[in-house]
N, C-alpha and C positions, 0 to 999 in steps of 0.2 A: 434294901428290899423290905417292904410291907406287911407286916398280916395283917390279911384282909378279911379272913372269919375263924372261927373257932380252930377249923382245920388249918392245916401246915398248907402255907401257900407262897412256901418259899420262893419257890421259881415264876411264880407270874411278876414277871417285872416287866414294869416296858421299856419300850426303846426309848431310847435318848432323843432320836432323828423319826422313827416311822410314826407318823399321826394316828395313820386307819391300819384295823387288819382286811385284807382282799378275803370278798367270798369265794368259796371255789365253785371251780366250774371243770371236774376231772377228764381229761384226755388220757384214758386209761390204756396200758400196755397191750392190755386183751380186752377185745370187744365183751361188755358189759361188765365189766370188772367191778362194779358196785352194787350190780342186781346182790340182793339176798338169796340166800340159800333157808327155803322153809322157812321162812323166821328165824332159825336159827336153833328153835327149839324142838329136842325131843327126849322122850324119858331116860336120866342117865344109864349107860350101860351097866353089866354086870362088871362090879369090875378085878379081872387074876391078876392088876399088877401089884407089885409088891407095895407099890408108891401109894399112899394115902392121902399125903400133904402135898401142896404145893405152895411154895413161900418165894412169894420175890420181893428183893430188897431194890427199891429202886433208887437213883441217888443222881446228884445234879452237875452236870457242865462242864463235864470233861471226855475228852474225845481219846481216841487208841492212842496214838503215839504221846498223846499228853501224857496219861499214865502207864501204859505199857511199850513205848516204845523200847525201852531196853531188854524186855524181858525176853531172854534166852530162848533160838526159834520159832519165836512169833512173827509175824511181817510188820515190822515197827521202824522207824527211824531213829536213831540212838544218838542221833548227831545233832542236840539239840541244847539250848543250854539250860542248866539246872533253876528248876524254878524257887524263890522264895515260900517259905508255906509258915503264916496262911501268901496267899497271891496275892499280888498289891493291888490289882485292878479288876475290875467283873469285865473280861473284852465284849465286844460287839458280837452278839450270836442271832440279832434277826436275820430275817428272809434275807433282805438286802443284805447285810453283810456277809451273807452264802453267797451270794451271786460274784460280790467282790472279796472272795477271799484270797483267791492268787496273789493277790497283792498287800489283804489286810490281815489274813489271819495270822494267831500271835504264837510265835514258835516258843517252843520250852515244853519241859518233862517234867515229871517227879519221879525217883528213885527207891527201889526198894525200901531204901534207909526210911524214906518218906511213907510208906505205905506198905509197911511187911504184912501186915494181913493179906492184902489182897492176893500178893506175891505168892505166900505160904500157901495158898485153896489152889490159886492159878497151878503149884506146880504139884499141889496131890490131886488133884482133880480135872478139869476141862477150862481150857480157856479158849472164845471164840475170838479169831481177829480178822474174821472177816463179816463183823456184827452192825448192822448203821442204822442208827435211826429211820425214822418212817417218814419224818417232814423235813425238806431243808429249811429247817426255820428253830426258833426258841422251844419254851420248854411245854406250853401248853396243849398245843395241836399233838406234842407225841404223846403226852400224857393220853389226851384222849384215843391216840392210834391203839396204844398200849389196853387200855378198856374195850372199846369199841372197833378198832380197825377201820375207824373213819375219823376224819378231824372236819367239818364245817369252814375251817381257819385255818393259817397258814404262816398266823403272826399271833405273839399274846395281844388276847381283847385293852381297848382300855377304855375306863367305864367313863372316861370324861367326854367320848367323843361318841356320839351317837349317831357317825354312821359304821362306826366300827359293829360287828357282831358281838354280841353280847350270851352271854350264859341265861336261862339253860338252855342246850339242846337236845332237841328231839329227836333224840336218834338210837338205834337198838343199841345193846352193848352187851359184851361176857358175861357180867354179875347181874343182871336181868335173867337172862337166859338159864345161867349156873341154877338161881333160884327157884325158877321153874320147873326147873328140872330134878328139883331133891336136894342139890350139891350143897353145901353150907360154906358161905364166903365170908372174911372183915375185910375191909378199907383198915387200917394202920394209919389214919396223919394224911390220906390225898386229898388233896381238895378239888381236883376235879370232879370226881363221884357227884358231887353236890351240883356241881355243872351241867348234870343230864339230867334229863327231865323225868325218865323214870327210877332214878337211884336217890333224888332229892330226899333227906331227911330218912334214909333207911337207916335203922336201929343197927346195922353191921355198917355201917360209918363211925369208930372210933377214932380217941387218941392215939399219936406212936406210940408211946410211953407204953401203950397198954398191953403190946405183943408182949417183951418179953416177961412181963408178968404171966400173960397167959402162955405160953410156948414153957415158962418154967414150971408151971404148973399141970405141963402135959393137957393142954387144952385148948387146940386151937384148928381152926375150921378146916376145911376141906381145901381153898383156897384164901391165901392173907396174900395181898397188896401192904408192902411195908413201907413207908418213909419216914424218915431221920427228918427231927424236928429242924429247927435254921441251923442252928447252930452246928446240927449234925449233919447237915445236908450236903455238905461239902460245895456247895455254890458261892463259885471266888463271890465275895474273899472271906469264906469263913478255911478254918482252919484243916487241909485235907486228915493231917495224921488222927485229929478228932474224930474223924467220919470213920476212917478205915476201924478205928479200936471202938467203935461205936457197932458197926457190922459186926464186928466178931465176939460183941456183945451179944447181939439178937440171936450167931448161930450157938456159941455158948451155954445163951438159953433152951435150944430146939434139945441140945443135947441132954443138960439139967433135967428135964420134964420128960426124957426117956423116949422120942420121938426120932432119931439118927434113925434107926431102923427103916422107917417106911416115908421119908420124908427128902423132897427135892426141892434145892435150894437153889432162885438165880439171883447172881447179884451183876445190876448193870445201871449206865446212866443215862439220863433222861434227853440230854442233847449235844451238838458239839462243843457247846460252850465259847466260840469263837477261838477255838485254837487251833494251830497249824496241821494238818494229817498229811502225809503223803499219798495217799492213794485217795484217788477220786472213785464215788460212790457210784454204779449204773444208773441211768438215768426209765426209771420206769413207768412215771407217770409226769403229764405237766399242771402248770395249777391253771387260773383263765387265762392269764395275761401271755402264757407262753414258758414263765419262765419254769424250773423246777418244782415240783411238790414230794417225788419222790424216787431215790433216795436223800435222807441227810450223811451228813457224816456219821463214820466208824465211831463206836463205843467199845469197850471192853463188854465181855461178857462171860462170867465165870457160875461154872454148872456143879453144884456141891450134892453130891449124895453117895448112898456106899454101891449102887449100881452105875457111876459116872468112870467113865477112863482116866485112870490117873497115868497124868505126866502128860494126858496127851492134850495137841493144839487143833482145833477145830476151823479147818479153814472154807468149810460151808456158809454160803450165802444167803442168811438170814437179818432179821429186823426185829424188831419190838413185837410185831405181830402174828410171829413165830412162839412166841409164849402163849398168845391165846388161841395156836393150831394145837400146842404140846396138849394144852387142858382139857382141849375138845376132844382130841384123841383119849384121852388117858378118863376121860369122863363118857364117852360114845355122845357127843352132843353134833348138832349139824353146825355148820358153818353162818358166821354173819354175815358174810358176802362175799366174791370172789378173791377177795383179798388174802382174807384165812385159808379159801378153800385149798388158795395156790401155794400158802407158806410151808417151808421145810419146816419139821417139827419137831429138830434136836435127837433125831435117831442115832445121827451116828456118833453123838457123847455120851450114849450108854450100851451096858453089857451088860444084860441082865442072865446071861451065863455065868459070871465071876463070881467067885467068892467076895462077897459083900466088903467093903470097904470098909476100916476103922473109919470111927469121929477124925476130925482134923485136929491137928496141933496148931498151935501159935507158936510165935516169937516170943 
C-alpha cells in the first residue's frame, strides 16, 4: 500500500484485476433517495445532551465474523480457523470480488487473545452486529459514505487510468455543513477529506498522531474523524494487535485530558476487507450495471461512552451513515439526503437515565 499524500491513505489500494471504477447511476430503495434534504444546513441546535464530543476511530478491512465472530452473544461464526497476525495476504475486497464471494471470500478469525482491547469496550459497553458498510466494494467509496452519505464510486479510483473517476468530488458532506453550522470539526489522518471538493486543504485536516496529543490535553473539537497511521491501520497485512493497542491509546487519551464525561466514542471498520461473514447484507440500493451498491458487508461496531449499555449487543440495522444521522441529531442539523434522513441513529445503545458509566479498563 502507498502514500499517496501527506494524509494517511492507507486503504486506497487498487485492485490487482479491476482497471476502471464504474460511475453510479443509484436505483434507490425509496423513490428519491438522494434528493437532499435543505442542503443540509441549519443553525446548530441548542444542545441538553450530556454528549459534547463525538470521536470516531475508524480502521481498515476487517469484517464481523473476522474479528468478532467468537465474541460471546453476538451473531458471529466462531467456526473458523485462527488467523495468523499480522495476516499474510491483503484478500480481494473489490466490487467484483463482493459479487463473487460465495465462493472467494477468505474464512478466518482473530481471537480475543489477538485483540483484547476491542473485546474489553465490546463487553463494558455496546457492540453492534448487525453494523455493514455502505458500499459493497473497497475502502474509499465507504470512506466517503461515512463523510458525505454518498460515494460517486463504487471501486478505489486509480489515477493511471482516466476513465476511472478521479478525486475531488463535488459533492455536500457532514464537515461542510458541521462548519456552517457553528459545530467545530478535525479530520485525524483521512485522506479522503481532501477528495471533496469543498473540504480540500481545510486547516481541520490534520495529522493522526495529533488526536492524542490533543484529546490529552483536553482539547478537541466538537467532532474528530480518527485514523491510525499504515502501520496502525490494521489493513492486512499490517499487524491487528498493533491497531487494537493503538485505539486504546487514543481512548486513554480522551480519558487523560479529562473529557470521559461528556464524550461518545465509535470504533469501527472501513470495509469487508475480503473476508468470509456469514450473513448476507439486505440488498437496498443497486449501482448502474444492476449489480449491488448497497449494503456491504457487516463490521463491528463498538459505542464507548458513560451513557452507552454495558454488556449489551445491538442487533439494530444500521451503516456507516448512521454515524452522520447520530451527529445530526445530537447537533439539530438537517439531513444530506434521503440516505441520513432514513438512518437509525444508535438510540437504542444509550441510556441516558443511568448512572454514568466509569472510564474502561484494558487488559
Amino acid at each position: 500500500m502507498k502514500k499517496t499524500t501527506s494524509k494517511t491513505r492507507a486503504s486506497r489500494k487498487a485492485s490487482p484485476k479491476k482497471k476502471t471504477a464504474k460511475k453510479r447511476t443509484v436505483k434507490a430503495a425509496k423513490k428519491g433517495a438522494v434528493k437532499a434534504g435543505k442542503k443540509g444546513i441549519k443553525k446548530a441546535a441548542s444542545n441538553a445532551s450530556p454528549i459534547q464530543h463525538v470521536v470516531i476511530i475508524f480502521k481498515e478491512n476487517h469484517g464481523f465474523d473476522n474479528y468478532f465472530g467468537s465474541f460471546p452473544g453476538a451473531n458471529g461464526d466462531p467456526n473458523m480457523p485462527h488467523l495468523p497476525d499480522p495476516p499474510a495476504n491483503d484478500p480481494n475486497h473489490t466490487h467484483e470480488a463482493w459479487l463473487k464471494r460465495a465462493t472467494n471470500a477468505v474464512k478466518g478469525e482473530y481471537l480475543e487473545s489477538d485483540i483484547p482491547n476491542y473485546y474489553a469496550l465490546a463487553r463494558q459497553f455496546t457492540l453492534c452486529d448487525n453494523y455493514c458498510t455502505d458500499v459493497a466494494g473497497p475502502s474509499t467509496p465507504n470512506h466517503l459514505m461515512l463523510v458525505a452519505a454518498d460515494s460517486p464510486i463504487i471501486d478505489n479510483p486509480h489515477k493511471k487510468d482516466p476513465a476511472s473517476m478521479q478525486p475531488p468530488y463535488n459533492i455536500p458532506s457532514l464537515p461542510a455543513n458541521l462548519q456552517k453550522a457553528g459545530v467545530t470539526w478535525k479530520n485525524y489522518g483521512g485522506f479522503v477529506f481532501d477528495d471533496i471538493t469543498a473540504l480540500m486543504g481545510n486547516p481541520a485536516n490534520v495529522s493522526a498522531g495529533k488526536f492524542a496529543i490533543d484529546a490529552a490535553a483536553g482539547n478537541i473539537p466538537q467532532v474528530s474523524w480518527v485514523f491510525g497511521a499504515k502501520n496502525m491501520s490494521e489493513h492486512p497485512t499490517e499487524n491487528v494487535a498493533d491497531g487494537d493497542n493503538w485505539s486504546a491509546l487514543q481512548i486513554k487519551a480522551i480519558i487523560q485530558g479529562g473529557l470521559w464525561a461528556n464524550t461518545v466514542i465509535f470504533i469501527t471498520w472501513d470495509c469487508w476487507g475480503g473476508w468470509y461473514d456469514h450473513v448476507n447484507p439486505p440488498e437496498v440500493e443497486k449501482w448502474t450495471d444492476g449489480t449491488s451498491f448497497r449494503y456491504g458487508g457487516r463490521v463491528g461496531c463498538i459505542v464507548v461512552s458513560p451513557y452507552t449499555k454495558s454488556g449489551y449487543i445491538s442487533h439494530a440495522l444500521r451503516s456507516q451513515i448512521s454515524m452522520i444521522k447520530f451527529i445530526e441529531t445530537l447537533f439539530g442539523l438537517n439531513p444530506i439526503n434521503q440516505r441520513d434522513k432514513a438512518a437509525d441513529d444508535f438510540s437504542d445503545c444509550f441510556d441516558f437515565t443511568q448512572k454514568p458509566l466509569s472510564p474502561p479498563t484494558f487488559p
